[in-house]
N, C-alpha and C positions, 0 to 999 in steps of 0.2 A: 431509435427512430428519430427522423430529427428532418425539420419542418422548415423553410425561410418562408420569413414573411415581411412584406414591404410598407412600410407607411411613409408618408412625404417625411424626411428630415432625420430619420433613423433606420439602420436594416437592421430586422431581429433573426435573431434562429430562437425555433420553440425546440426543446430536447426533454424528452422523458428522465429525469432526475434519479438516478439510479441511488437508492438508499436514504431515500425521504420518501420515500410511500409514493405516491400516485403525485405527488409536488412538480407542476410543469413549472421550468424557468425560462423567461427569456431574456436573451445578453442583446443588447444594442452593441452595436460592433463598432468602437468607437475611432479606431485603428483608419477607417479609410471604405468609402461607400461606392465605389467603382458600379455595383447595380443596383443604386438607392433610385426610389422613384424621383427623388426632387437633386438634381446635380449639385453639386458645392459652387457659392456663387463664385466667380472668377475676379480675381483682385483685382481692384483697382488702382491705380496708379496714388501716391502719395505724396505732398511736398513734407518733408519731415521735420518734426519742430523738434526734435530729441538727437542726441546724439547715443548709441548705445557703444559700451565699452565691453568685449569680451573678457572676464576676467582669466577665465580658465576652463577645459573641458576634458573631460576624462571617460573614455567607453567602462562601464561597468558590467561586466557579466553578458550576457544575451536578451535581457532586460523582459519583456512580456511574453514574446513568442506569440505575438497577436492569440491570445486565450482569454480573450475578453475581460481581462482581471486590470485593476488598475493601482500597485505597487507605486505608493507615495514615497518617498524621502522623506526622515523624519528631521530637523536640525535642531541643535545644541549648541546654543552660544558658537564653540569655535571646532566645533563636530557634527558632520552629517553621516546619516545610517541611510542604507538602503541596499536593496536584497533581490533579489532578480527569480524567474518559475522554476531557474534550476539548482536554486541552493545556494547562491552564495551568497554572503553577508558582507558587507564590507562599508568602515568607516574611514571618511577622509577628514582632511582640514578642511574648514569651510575657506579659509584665507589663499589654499594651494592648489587644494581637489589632490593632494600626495594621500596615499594610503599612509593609515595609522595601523590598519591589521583586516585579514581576511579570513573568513571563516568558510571554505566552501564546503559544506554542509549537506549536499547531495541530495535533498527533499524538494519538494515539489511545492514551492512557496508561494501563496494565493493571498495571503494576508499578512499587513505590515511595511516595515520595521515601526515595532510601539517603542519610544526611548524614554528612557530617564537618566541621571547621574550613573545609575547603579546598572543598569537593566536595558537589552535591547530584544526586546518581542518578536518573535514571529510565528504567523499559524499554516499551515499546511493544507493540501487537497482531502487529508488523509484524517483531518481533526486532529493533528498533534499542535502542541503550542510547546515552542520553546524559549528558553530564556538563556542569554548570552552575556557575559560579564561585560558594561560598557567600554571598559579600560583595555582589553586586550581581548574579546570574541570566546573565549573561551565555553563550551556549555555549562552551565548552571545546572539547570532542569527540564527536564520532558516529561510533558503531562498529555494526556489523550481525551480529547473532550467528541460529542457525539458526531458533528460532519463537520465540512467543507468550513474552513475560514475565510474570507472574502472581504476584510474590513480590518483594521490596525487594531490591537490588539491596546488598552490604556491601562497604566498603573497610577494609583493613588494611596497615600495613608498603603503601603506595604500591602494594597492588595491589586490584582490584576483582573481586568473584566473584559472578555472575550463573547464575539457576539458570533454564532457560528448558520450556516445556513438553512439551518433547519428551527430556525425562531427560536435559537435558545438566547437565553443570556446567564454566563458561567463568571462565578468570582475565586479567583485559587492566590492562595498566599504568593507573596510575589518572593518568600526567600524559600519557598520548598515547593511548590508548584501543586497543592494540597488542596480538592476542592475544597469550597468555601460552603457556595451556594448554586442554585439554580433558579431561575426565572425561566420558564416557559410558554409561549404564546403560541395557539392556533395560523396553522399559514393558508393563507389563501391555494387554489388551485395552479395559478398563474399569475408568475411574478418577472418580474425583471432580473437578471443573473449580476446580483449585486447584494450589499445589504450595507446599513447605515453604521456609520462608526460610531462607537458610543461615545459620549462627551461628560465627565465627570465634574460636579463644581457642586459645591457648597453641602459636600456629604452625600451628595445625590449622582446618581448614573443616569444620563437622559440619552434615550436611544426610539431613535424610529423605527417603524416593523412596516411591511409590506402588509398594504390592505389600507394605509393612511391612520393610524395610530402613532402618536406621542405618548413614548412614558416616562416618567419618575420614579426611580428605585432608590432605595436607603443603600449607601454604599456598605455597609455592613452588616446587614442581614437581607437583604434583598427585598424588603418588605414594599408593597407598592403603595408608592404616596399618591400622586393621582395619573390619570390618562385622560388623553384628550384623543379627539378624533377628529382630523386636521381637513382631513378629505374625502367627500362622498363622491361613488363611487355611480357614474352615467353612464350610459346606453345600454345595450339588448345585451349584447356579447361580450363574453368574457376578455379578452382582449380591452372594449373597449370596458370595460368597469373597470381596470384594475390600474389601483392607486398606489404605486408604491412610494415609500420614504427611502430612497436609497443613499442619499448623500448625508453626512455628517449633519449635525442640527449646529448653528451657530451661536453662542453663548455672546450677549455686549451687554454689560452692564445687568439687571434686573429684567433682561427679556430675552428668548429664545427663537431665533429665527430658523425655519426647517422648510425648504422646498418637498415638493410631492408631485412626480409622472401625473399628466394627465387632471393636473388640480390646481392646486393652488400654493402661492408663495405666502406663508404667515406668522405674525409675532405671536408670540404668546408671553404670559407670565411666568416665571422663572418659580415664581413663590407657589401658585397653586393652577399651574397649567392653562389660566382663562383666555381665551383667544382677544387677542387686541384688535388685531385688523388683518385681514386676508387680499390679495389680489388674484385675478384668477389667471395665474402664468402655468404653465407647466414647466417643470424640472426635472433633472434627476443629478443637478451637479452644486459643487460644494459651493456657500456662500461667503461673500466679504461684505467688511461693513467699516466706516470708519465715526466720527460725534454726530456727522448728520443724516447720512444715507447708505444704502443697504446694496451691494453690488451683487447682480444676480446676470447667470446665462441659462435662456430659454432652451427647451429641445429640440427649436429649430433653431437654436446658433444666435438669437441675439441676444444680445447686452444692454440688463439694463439698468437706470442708476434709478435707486425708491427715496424716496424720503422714510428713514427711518423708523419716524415715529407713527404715522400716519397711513403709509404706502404708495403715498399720490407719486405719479412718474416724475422723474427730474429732469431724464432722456433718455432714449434707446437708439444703441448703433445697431443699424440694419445691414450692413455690409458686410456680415459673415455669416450669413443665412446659412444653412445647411454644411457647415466645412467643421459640425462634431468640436463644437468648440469646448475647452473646458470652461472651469467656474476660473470666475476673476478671482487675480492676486493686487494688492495694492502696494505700491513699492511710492514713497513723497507723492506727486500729486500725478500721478501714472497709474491706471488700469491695466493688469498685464491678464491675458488670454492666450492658450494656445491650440491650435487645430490640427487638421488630419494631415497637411502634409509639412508639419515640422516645424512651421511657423510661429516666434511669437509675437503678437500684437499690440502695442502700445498705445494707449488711448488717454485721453485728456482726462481727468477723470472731473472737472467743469462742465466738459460738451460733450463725452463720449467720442470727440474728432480723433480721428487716426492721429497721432507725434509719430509715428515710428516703426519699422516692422524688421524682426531679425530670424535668421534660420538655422535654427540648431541642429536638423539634419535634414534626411529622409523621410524618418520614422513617424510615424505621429505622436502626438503629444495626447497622452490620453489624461494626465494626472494636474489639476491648477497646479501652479507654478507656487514653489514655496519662500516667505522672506523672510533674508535673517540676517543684522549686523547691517543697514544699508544695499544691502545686495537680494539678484532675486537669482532662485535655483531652478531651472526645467530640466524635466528630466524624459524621455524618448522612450516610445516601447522596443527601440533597437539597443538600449543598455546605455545611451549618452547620456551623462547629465554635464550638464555648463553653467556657469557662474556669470551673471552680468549687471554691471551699473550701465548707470546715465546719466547727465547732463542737459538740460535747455537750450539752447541752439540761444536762445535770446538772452537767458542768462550770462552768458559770454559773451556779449556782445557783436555776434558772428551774426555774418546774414541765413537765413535758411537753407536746409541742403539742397542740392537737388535735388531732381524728384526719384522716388524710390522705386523700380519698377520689379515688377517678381521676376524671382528667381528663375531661368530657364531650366529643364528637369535634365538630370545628366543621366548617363548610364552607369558611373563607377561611384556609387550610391555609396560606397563607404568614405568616397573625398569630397560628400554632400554635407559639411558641415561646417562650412563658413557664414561667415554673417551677411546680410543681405545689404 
């Protein structure tokens, strides 16, 4: 049975979760809102203070198949991993985007690529997690953990921790794929069709659960250090109570930044979970941060910059209201965002003012943009990912470009991947 339902700035489907008990999920459909109640605002014209450089672009695989899943790119120094819903694995050069090896592996891939030197993760529709020699793809190990994986899979200290959709959290040796441990947690009725990636740092697994809980587990025996509870949970109806932590939590320095649906944006302590300060934003997308302020995108599409320590606003760009933006990337003094129809967005990261906009296809961009070496990677739910720098228009002493205007829509949507 399976249910849409509209709220301004997101369209959900509710679906009876088949093999979580009676667990309703609901997936925001991040892919493109053709019958959202609040339209995607319409670009506006730009004069653009950036110059962007394509460095390279390479189709990989079938990429999401609009399945509400959102399949990050993992990078390594001078190797990117990343893995598409029909199985295939594949790492390039980050310098070329040329294949180093492909593994097409035929499963039904929901969660991932988790990378290390050694080790490339991924977890399945089906609760398999597998592990892939970095250097050449080959399989390692296949382990079978309780449901649906939906979040990147992380290794640390030789152990791997997998958070799967039915509120567990699984630790299996990362050279035999042998559980470890289990952490289990009660899930609410109705959640968002996602689940937070765990974040490992200082022996500890910090991971978000749907309902608005933060926790701290001992990377080695799973023992619970403390929990916090980030987001209380408002109104009559289920729908509107339900808090999830769906996005990765942010680790800088001695604090933990973790957005929450329908809540709030808040630091906490790293050492013993105590809330620092909260703003009441909602989220459900990844965060950036760099020595003084905190980059967050709202659920209705806007951007905005916090004062890190404190929360107070610095400034928020209103001009992509409703276009399913993702979480900021930060690439020098550039905010990079991407939305529903393929666009990425270059923003001052001083004023939040537009520098610059480029189109990496059709597709949307469902995953923040990832940076590595100088350069930033987006990656498309059509299978594109591209490689691109920039430059300062003033840096070079050029006068500014002209003014940037969108892209008109074409019909041969496969040669929709030039730069804007």
């Amino acid at each position: 049975m399976t249910t849409i339902l509209r709220i301004p700035g997101l369209l959900l489907v509710l679906s009876l979760c088949v093999g979580c008990g009676l667990k309703q999920t609901v997936a925001g459909w991040m892919g493109g809102n053709t019958d959202n109640a609040e339209p995607p605002t319409p670009l506006i014209d730009i004069v653009a203070t950036a110059d962007i450089t394509k460095r390279w672009s390479e189709n990989i695989g079938k990429g999401t198949d609009e399945l509400f899943i959102k399949l990050t790119p993992a990078v390594l120094v001078d190797q990117i991993f990343i893995a598409d819903t029909r199985g295939d694995i594949v790492a390039l050069y980050t310098e070329t985007g040329k294949d180093i090896w492909r593994n097409d592996s035929e499963l039904p891939i929901t969660g991932g690529p988790g990378a290390d030197e050694n080790l490339v993760i991924v977890g399945t529709r089906e609760g398999d997690v597998v592990s892939l020699a970095s250097e050449t793809g080959e399989e390692i190990w296949r382990t079978k953990v309780s449901s649906e994986i939906l979040s990147s899979p992380r290794e640390a200290d030789d152990i791997v921790v997998v958070r799967t959709i039915d509120g567990k959290i699984f630790a299996l040796d990362a050279s035999t794929g042998k559980r470890l441990w289990i952490y289990d947690r009660t899930m609410p009725v109705l959640t968002l069709r996602g689940t937070s990636t765990p974040v490992i740092a200082n022996d500890r697994v910090i991971v978000g659960f749907d309902g608005g809980r933060l926790t701290a587990l001992e990377l080695k025996t799973g023992k619970l250090i403390w929990e916090t509870k980030v987001a209380i949970a408002r109104g009559r109806s289920q729908l509107e109570r339900m808090v999830d932590i769906d996005s990765q939590p942010l680790i800088f320095g001695d604090a933990i930044y973790v957005t929450a649906f329908q809540s709030n944006v808040s630091s906490l302590s790293l050492e013993n979970g105590q809330i620092i300060w909260q703003r009441d934003i909602s989220s459900y997308a990844e965060l950036s941060a760099d020595s003084t302020n905190l980059y967050v995108t709202d659920h209705g599409g806007n951007v905005w910059a916090l004062d890190r320590f404190s929360g107070a606003s610095i400034w928020k760009q209103e001009g992509l209201a409703h276009r399913n933006v993702t979480g900021p990337a930060i690439l020098g003094d550039k905010i990079i965002v991407g939305d529903l129809e393929g666009y990425l967005h270059w923003l001052d990261k001083a004023t939040g003012d537009f520098a610059a906009r480029v189109k990496v296809g059709s597709d949307p961009i469902l995953t923040k943009p990832m940076i590595a070496n100088d350069t930033l990677f987006a990656y498309s739910s059509g299978g594109r990912l591209a490689a691109y720098t920039y430059v300062n228009n003033d840096a070079t002493g050029r006068p500014n470009k002209p003014i940037v205007k969108k892209e008109p829509k074409t019909e041969n949507t496969a040669d929709a991947t030039g730069d804007d």
